[in-house]
C-alpha angles and dihedrals in degrees: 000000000000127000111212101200103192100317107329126091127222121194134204112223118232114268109213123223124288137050122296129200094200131022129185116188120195118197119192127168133201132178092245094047097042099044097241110156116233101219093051091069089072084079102278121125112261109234088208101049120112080006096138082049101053135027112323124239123248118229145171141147094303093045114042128193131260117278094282105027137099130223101229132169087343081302127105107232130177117264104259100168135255127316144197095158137353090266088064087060131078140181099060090303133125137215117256089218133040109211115122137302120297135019137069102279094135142346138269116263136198113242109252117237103270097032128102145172120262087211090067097054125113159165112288118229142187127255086238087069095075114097123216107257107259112220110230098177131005128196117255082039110238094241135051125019122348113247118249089220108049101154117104104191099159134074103275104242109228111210142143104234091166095057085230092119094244117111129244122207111223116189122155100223116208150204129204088288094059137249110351101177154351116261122197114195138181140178102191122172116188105179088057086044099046092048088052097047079046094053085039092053093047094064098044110017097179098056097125094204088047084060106042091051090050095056090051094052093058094043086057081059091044097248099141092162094066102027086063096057102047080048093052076042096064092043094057087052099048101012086173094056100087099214102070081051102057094036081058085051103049102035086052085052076070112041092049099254102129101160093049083042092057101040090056089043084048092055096038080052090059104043094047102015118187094067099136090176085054084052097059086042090050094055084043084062095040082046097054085048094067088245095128092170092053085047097050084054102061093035087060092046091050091051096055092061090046143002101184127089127034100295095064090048094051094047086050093046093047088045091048097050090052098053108256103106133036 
């Protein structure tokens, strides 16, 4: 439903299906998106303003819409843009027509008062429902020294810098003086994470990303037995997506499983190829098969893209003691 304030128009974005934990909603407007006519900004009254809350305007070809506006259906209504299907619209708008993604096969329209969106429907739910926030780090933490610089006076920035699909928290705490240094924190809790993926997982088995977070989750517990075989599991369920495929690679590495591991970082190689990092673990795997010449081949290709880490110092070493470098 869209709230028309004066003459400017705010729209809600559409929210997709399923239950979100945090939601962040930007609203933005603009004169060619909102259907505000230019020249009525001089100080004349706009023809088209206020038009979705009042009587519409006819129109036709003898009687064209305001700047800004579309004849649809004998009815001016505000440019919304071009359609093929709702998921091609923003703003809180739908597509008049429902034949595929992309294209210009209709135009966006604003939801009438009364209408709603059935992907937007769920589950109701009681306010008691709502558990107290549990706190999982502080700053200053509550044991050891106490920090000379305690203040946190910037946004905190959330991101996963381990890949393990977990957050991190980063600040830069100061003193007087300013900002002295960057803090990660976390406050990650497996076994919680690995009975919700579980309960998550219960009601729909095939979700890939359920899986390979769960594997992930595991892996992180050391539980490499089970975290392979959610992750066999995911690939099973989206074979052309490359992550399920290294995790299996790299899980079955260590679970001593060489051939299995090289034949999911073959096909990773193959569905993101340029992972230096996917070439040493593939003649690890060569290596672990018996097949020395293979493996001497992907170490010396690893070694051309980088010669620093262990890595680098394990493939030159290999390749030394078999005779193909010096």
């Amino acid at each position: 439903m869209s709230l028309v304030p004066s003459r400017r128009r705010v729209s809600v974005g559409k929210v997709g299906r399923g239950v979100l934990t945090g939601l962040l909603l930007l609203a933005a407007c603009s004169p060619a998106r909102v259907g505000v006519d230019e020249d009525a900004r001089d100080g004349g009254e706009d023809p088209s303003a206020d038009m979705t809350m009042g009587p519409r305007i006819p129109c036709g070809p003898d009687q064209p819409c305001p700047t800004g506006w579309l004849c649809h259906m004998t009815q001016c209504v505000p440019d919304r843009g071009t359609c093929c299907s709702d998921n091609d619209c923003q703003n809180d708008t739908r597509c008049s027509v429902q034949v595929g993604d992309g294209g210009s096969c209709g135009i966006c329209l604003d939801w009438k008062d009364g209408d709603s969106d059935a992907m937007c429907k769920g589950n109701g739910f009681s306010a008691t429902e709502f558990k107290a926030p549990v706190d999982h780090c502080q700053w200053p933490p509550k044991t050891g020294p106490a920090p000379s610089a305690r203040d946190v006076v910037m946004t905190p920035l959330v991101i996963d810098l381990d890949g393990d699909t977990f957050p991190e928290i980063i600040f830069a705490p100061q003193t007087g003086a300013g900002p002295s240094r960057l803090v990660a924190m976390s406050g990650k809790d497996y076994d919680k994470a690995a009975e919700r993926f579980q309960t998550a997982l219960k009601s729909t088995p095939r979700d890939y990303a359920a899986n390979v977070l769960m594997a992930k989750c595991l892996a992180e517990q050391d539980k490499n037995p089970q975290a392979l075989e959610y992750a066999r599991t995911a690939t099973k369920i989206y074979p052309q997506e490359a992550q399920a495929h290294k995790l299996v690679g790299v899980l079955s590495l260590g679970q001593k499983d060489p051939a299995g591991a090289y034949e999911h970082l073959d096909r990773y190689d193959k569905l993101l190829p340029g992972d230096a990092g996917i070439t040493f673990l593939k003649g690890v795997s060569l290596e672990g098969m018996g097949k020395r010449q293979e493996a001497a081949t992907q170490y010396s290709a690893y070694l051309k893209r980088t010669q620093q880490g262990k890595a680098a110092e394990y493939s030159y070493s290999r390749l030394k003691s078999w005779g193909y470098a010096k």
